[in-house]
C-alpha positions as CSV (number, residue, x, y, z in Angstrom):
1,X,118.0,107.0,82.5
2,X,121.1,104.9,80.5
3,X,122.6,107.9,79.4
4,X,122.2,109.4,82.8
5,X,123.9,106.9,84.4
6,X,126.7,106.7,82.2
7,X,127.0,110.8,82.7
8,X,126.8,110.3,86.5
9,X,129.7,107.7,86.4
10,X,132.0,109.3,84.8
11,X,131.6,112.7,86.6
12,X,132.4,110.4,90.0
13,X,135.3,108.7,88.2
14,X,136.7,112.3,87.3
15,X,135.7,113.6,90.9
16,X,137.2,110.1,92.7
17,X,140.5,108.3,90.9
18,X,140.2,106.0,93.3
19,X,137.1,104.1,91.5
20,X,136.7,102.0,88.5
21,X,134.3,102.2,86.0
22,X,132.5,99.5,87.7
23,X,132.4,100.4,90.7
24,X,131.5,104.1,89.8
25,X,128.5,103.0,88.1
26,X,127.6,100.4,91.0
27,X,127.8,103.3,93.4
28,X,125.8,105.4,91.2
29,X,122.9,102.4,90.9
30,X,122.8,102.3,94.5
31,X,122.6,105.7,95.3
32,X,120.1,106.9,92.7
33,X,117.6,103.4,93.9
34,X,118.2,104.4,97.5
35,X,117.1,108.2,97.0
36,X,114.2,106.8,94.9
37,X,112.8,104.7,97.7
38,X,113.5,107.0,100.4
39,X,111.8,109.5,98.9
40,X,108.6,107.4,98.1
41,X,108.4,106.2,101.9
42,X,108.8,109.8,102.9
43,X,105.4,110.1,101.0
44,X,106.5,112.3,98.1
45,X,105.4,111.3,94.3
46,X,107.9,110.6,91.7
47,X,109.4,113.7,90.5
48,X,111.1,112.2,87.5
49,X,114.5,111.2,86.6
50,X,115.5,115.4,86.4
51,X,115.3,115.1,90.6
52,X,117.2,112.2,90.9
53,X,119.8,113.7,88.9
54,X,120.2,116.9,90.4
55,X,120.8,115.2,93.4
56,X,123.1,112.7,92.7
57,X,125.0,115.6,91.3
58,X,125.0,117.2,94.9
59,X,126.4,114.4,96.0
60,X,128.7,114.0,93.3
61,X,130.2,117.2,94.5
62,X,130.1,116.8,97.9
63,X,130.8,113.2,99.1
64,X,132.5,111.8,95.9
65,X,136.1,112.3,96.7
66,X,135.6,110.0,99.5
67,X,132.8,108.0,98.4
68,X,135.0,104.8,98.5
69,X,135.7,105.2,102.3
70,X,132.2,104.6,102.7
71,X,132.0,101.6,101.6
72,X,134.3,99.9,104.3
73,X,132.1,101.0,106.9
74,X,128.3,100.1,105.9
75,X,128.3,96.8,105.0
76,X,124.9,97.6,103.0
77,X,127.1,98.5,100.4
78,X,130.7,96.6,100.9
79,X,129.6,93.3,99.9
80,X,127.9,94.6,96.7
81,X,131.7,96.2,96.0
82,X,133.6,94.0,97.2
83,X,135.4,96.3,100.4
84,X,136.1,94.1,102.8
């Protein structure tokens, strides 16, 4: 999952200037745990890591331009990256 993580980050540094390695990779970690849990309290068994991928791709593609705008309004995720 290390080398999928460090593929993930840099495709949402490419996709979104506006991050640093970091924070990339911090978004990434969040992300991929949230869709992990959500998915086990929706009932569903562990697909493996090729699921989680495939969907943090999606949302690579679709949200991470903007991903950092996020940030300032959930504060779930602005005190882990330090958006205040």
């Amino acid at each position: 999952m290390k080398e999928i993580i460090e593929q993930l980050t840099i495709e949402l540094m490419e996709k979104n200037p506006n991050l640093s390695e970091e924070k990339a990779r911090t978004w990434i970690e969040l992300l991929a745990s949230d869709f992990e849990s959500s998915y086990a309290k929706a009932g569903y068994d562990y697909q493996g890591t090729a699921v989680v991928e495939k969907v943090m791709h999606q949302w690579i593609e679709s949200y991470g331009d903007k991903i950092h705008e996020f940030a300032s309004t959930n504060p779930k995720y602005a005190h882990l990256l330090d958006v205040q």
